[in-house]
Every structure is written in structure tokens, then in C-alpha cells.
C-alpha positions as CSV (number, residue, x, y, z in Angstrom):
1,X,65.4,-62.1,72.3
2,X,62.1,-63.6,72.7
3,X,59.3,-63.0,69.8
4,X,56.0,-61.6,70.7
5,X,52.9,-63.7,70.5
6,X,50.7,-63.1,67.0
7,X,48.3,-63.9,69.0
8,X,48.2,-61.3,71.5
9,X,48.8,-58.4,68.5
10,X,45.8,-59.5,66.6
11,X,43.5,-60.6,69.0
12,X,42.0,-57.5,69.4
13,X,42.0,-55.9,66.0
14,X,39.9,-59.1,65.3
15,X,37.6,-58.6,67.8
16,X,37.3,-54.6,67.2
17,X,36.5,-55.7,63.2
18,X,34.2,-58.3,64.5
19,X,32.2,-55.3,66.2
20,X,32.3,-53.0,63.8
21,X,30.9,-55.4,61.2
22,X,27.9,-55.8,63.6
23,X,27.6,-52.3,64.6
24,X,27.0,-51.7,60.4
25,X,24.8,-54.2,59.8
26,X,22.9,-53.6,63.1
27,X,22.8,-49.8,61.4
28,X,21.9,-51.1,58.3
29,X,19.0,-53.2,59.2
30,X,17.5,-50.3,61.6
31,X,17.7,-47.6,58.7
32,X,16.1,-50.3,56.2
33,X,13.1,-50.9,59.0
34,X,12.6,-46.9,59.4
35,X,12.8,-46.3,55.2
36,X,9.6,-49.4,55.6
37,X,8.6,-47.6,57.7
38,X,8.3,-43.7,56.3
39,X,6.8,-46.0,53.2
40,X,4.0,-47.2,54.9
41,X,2.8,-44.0,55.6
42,X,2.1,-43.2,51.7
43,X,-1.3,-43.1,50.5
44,X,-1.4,-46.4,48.7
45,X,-1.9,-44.8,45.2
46,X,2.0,-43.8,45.5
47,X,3.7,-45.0,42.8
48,X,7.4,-46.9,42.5
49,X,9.4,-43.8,41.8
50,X,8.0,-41.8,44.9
51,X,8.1,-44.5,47.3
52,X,11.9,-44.8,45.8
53,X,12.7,-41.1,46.4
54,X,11.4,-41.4,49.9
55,X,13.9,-44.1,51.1
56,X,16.8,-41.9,49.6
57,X,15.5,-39.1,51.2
58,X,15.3,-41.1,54.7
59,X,18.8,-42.7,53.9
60,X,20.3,-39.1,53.1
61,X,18.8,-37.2,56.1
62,X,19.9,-40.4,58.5
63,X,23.5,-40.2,57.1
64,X,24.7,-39.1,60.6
65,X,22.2,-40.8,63.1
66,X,22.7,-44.5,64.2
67,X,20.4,-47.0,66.2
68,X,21.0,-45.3,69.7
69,X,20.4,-41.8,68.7
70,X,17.1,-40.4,70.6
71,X,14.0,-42.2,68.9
72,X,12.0,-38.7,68.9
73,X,14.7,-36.7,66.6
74,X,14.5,-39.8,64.3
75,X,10.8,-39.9,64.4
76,X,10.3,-36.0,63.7
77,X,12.8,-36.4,60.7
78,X,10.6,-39.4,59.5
79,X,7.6,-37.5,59.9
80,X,9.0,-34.4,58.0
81,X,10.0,-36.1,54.9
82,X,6.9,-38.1,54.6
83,X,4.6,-34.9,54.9
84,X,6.8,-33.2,52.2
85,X,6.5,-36.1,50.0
86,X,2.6,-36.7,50.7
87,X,2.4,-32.7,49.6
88,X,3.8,-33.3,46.8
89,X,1.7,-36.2,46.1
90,X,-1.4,-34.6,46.7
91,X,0.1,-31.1,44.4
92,X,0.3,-33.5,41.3
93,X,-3.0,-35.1,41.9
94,X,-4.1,-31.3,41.8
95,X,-2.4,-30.5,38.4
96,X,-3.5,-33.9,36.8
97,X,-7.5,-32.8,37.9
98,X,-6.7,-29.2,36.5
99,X,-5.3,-30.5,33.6
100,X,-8.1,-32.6,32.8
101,X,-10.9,-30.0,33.8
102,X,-9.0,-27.4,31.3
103,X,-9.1,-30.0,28.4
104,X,-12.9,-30.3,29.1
105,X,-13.3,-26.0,29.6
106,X,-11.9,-26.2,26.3
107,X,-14.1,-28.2,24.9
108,X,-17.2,-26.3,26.1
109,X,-15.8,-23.2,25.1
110,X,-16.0,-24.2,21.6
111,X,-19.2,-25.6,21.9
112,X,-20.2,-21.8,23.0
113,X,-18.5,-20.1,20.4
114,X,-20.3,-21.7,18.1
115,X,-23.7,-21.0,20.0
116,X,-22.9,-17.0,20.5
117,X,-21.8,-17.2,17.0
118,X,-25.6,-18.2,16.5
119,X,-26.7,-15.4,17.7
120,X,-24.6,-13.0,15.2
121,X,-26.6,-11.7,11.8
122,X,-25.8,-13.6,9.0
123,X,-24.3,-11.1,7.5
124,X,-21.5,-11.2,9.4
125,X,-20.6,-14.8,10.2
126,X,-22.8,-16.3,7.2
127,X,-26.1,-18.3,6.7
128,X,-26.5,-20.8,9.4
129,X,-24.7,-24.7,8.3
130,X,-23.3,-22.7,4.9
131,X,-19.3,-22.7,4.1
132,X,-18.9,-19.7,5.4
133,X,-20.2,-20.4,8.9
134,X,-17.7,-23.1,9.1
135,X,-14.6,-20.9,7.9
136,X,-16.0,-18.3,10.7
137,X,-16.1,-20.1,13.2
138,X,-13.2,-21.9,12.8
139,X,-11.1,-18.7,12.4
140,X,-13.0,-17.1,15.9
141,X,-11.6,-19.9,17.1
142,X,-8.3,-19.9,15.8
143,X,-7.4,-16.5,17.6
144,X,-9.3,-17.2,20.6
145,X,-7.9,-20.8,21.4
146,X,-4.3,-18.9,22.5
147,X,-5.3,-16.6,25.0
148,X,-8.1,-19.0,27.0
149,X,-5.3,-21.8,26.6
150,X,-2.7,-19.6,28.5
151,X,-5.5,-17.6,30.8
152,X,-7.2,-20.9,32.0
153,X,-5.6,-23.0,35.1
154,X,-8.9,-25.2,34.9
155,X,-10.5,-24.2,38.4
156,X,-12.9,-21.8,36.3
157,X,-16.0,-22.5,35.9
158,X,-18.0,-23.1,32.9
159,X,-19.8,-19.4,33.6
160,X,-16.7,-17.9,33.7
161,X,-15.6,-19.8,30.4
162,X,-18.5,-18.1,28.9
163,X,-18.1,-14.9,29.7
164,X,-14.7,-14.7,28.0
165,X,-16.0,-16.5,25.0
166,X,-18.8,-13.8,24.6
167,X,-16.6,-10.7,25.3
168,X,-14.1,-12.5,22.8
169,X,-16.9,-12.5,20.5
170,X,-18.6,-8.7,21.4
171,X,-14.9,-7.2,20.4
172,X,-14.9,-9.1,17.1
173,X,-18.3,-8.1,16.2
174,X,-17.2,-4.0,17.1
175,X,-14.3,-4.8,14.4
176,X,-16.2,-5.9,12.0
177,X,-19.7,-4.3,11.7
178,X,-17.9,-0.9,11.5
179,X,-17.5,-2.0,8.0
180,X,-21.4,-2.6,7.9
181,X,-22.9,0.5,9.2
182,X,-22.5,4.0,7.9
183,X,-20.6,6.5,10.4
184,X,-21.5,9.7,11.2
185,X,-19.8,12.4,9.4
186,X,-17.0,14.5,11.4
187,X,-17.8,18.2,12.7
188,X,-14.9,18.8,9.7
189,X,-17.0,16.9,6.7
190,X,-20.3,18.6,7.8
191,X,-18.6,21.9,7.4
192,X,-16.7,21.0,4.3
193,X,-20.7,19.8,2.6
194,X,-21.8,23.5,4.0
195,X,-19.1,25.2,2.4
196,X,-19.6,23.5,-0.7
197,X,-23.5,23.9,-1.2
198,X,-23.1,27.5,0.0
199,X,-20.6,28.1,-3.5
200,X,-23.2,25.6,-5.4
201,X,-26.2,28.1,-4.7
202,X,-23.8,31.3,-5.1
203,X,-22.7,29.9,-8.5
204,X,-26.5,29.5,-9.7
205,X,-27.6,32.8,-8.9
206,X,-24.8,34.2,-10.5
207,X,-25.2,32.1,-13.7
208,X,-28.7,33.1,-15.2
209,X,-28.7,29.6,-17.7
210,X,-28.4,27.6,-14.3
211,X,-30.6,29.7,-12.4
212,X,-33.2,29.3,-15.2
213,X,-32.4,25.2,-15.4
214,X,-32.7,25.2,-11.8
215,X,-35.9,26.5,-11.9
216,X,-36.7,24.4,-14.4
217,X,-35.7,21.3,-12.5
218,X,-37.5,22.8,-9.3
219,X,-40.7,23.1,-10.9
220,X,-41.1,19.6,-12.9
221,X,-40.3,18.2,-9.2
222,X,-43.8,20.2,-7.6
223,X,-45.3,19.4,-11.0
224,X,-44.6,15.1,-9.9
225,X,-45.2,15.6,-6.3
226,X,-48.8,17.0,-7.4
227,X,-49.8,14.7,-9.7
228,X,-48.8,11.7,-7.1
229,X,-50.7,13.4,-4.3
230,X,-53.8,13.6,-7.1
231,X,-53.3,9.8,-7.6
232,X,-53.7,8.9,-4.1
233,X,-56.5,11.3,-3.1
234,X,-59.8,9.1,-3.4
235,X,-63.0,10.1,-5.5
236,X,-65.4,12.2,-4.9
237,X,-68.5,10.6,-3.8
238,X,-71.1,11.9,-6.0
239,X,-74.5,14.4,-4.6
């Protein structure tokens, strides 16, 4: 029985490797000119790790095009991922400018506490450059520093910094001066002081030694308001 050529069996498998080892680096060289090419299109400031990501996104959303798809569908792909990634680029230059601008709001909204503060009577937040300045401000600033950290995105302006510095400020002066100023007695208390003076008087006319002392009292009083009103009345010019 005759034997078959070898070389009519692997002729062809040869040849269909020989292809297919062209047809992937033919693939390989056209994705690595359109991942240059998505590249390109980055604003130059891009750094390493973006440009990176790009070419594995254009290498992950090509997974299942070759060289003679249609060049539009590759092309709108392209464009796609490098709009998403110039977005993105231009979202972190955004937070990087904000995050700058806050560390400065912050700065000048300690600069106008202490300024507001200024404005405060002494009593309250201390003799201007004295110890107890310092400690006041530096506790205002304690319990406001939270709340602008977390309420400011730094797009504010330096107006609107002040304003929440100063009401801030107003609500910690309200606190505190209540402890300076005398309050109005209640509708109760006045009544209670009416109640009491009316049993006072009823107890001295009732009591003839307090009536008489009060008397007593009541008339050395007129007896010192005359003799002041005497002081202070001028000579008579003489005839």
C-alpha cells in the first residue's frame, strides 16, 4: 500500500499558520497605531497613568474588531473613550483648583474671625492683644473650623465666607451676653414681688412698733432729701 506524501498533509497547515501569524501581527500593529493614536488626542498635561488607562481602555473596547472592520465604528469608539477620559481630566483639574481655593477660604476666614472678634466689647472676648483674646479666639475658632470645613466646596466666595463667619460669631455673642445683661422678670416674678410687698405693708400697719419705725425711717429720708436740695440751691443775692 503506498504511503501518503508528508508533504501534501502539512503543506497547508503551514501555510494556514503562516497566515494566521500575519493576520495577528497585522491586528497587533493596527490596534497599537489607534491606542497612539486616541493618545495624541490628550491635553498634553496628561500624565503616565491616564495615558496608560487609555490604551487599556482602547485595547478592551477593540477586543472584538480587527483591521477590516468599518473605519467609522472604530473611529466613534476612539472618540468616545477619549472624551470620557479628557472629562475626567478636566473633573480633577476642577477638584485640585477647589481644593486649593478652600485651603485659601480657610485661611481668610480666620483672618475675619479675628477682625469680627474686634469688633466684640472687651468684656466678652478680652482686652485687645491680652491672653485672653488669644484663648478666645482660638476657641471661636475651634468650633467653627468643622462646620465651614464640611460646608465649603471652595467655589464660595470670600463674601460669602464672611457672612458665615459673622453669623458664627452673632450666635456666639447671643450665648454669651445673656450672662452679661440683666433679664426682664417673668409675668410670674412680678406678681410674686406684688404679693410679697402687699403682706410687707399689711404686716406694718398691723404692727404699731414697725409702723412707728417705718415712720421713723420715712421721715429721716425727707429730712436728707431736704437738706441736699438746700445744699444745691444757690445764695441769695443780697438787696
Amino acid at each position: 500500500m503506498p504511503r501518503k506524501s508528508q508533504r501534501t498533509r502539512e503543506g497547508p497547515d503551514r501555510e494556514s499558520a503562516s497566515l494566521g501569524a500575519s493576520a495577528c501581527s497585522s491586528r497587533r500593529a493596527w490596534l497599537s497605531r489607534l491606542k497612539e493614536d486616541a493618545v495624541r488626542q490628550l491635553p498634553p498635561t496628561a500624565s503616565a497613568a491616564v495615558r496608560a488607562r487609555l490604551r487599556l481602555d482602547v485595547e478592551h473596547a477593540l477586543r472584538h474588531h480587527a483591521p477590516d472592520d468599518p473605519a467609522p465604528e472604530v473611529q466613534d469608539i476612539l472618540a468616545t473613550l477619549v472624551e470620557e477620559a479628557s472629562r475626567q481630566l478636566t473633573e480633577a483639574a476642577h477638584q485640585a483648583q477647589r481644593a486649593e481655593r478652600k485651603v485659601e477660604l480657610m485661611t481668610f476666614a480666620r483672618w475675619a474671625l479675628a477682625a469680627i472678634l474686634h469688633r466684640c466689647p472687651a468684656y466678652l472676648v478680652g482686652d485687645l492683644g491680652s491672653n485672653r483674646r488669644t484663648t478666645t479666639t482660638k476657641a471661636v475658632w475651634a468650633n467653627l473650623r468643622p462646620s465651614l470645613d464640611k460646608a465649603l466646596s471652595g467655589v464660595e466666595s470670600e463674601d460669602d465666607v464672611r457672612q458665615r463667619v459673622e453669623a458664627h460669631v452673632a450666635q456666639w455673642r447671643s450665648e454669651r451676653d445673656r450672662w452679661w445683661h440683666l433679664r426682664p422678670p417673668s409675668p410670674q416674678q412680678v406678681l410674686k414681688g406684688i404679693h410679697t410687698a402687699k403682706a410687707v405693708v399689711e404686716a406694718v400697719n398691723n404692727t404699731p412698733e414697725l409702723r412707728q419705725l417705718a415712720d421713723t425711717v420715712v421721715q429721716a429720708i425727707q429730712t436728707k432729701l431736704r437738706q441736699r436740695r438746700q445744699a444745691k440751691e444757690p445764695p441769695a443775692s443780697p438787696s
